[in-house]
N, C-alpha and C positions, 0 to 999 in steps of 0.2 A: 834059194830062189834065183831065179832068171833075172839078168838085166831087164826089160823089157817088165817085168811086172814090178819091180821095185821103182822104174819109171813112173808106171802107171799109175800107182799108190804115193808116188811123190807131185804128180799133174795132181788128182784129184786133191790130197791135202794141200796143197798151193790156189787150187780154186775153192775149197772151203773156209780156208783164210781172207782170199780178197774178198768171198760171198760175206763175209762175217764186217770186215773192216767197213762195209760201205753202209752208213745209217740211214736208216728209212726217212726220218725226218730233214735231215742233211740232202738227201734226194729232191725229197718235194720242194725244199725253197729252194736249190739250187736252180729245179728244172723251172720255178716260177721266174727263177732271175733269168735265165741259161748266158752264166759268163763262160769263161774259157775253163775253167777249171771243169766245169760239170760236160761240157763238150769233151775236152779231154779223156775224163772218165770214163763218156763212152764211146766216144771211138777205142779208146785202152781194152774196156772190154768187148769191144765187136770186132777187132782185132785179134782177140785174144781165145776166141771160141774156132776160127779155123786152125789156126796154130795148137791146141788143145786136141781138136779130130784128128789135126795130120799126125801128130805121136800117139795118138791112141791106136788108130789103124794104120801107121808104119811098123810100130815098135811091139804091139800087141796080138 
């Protein structure tokens, strides 16, 4: 296989990891509190969805 798709298949299993780690209920109260932690987590992942496109359609 190509760089570029062993890339790809390592982005998508590193986002179905972070999709997995982050708990549904762990969400709702944080978002009810919103301390820094839960702000960070999503700026981490709204950050993290361009950086994601830009190697999928650089490297793909």
């Amino acid at each position: 296989m190509s760089f570029e798709i062993i890339l790809a298949i390592i982005v998508i299993i590193l986002m179905f990891f972070i999709g997995m780690s982050l708990n549904i209920k762990t969400l709702v109260r944080e978002f009810i509190l919103i301390d820094k932690k839960f702000t960070a987590i999503c700026l981490s992942q709204i950050l993290l969805i361009p950086l994601i496109t830009y190697l999928l359609t650089e490297y793909v």
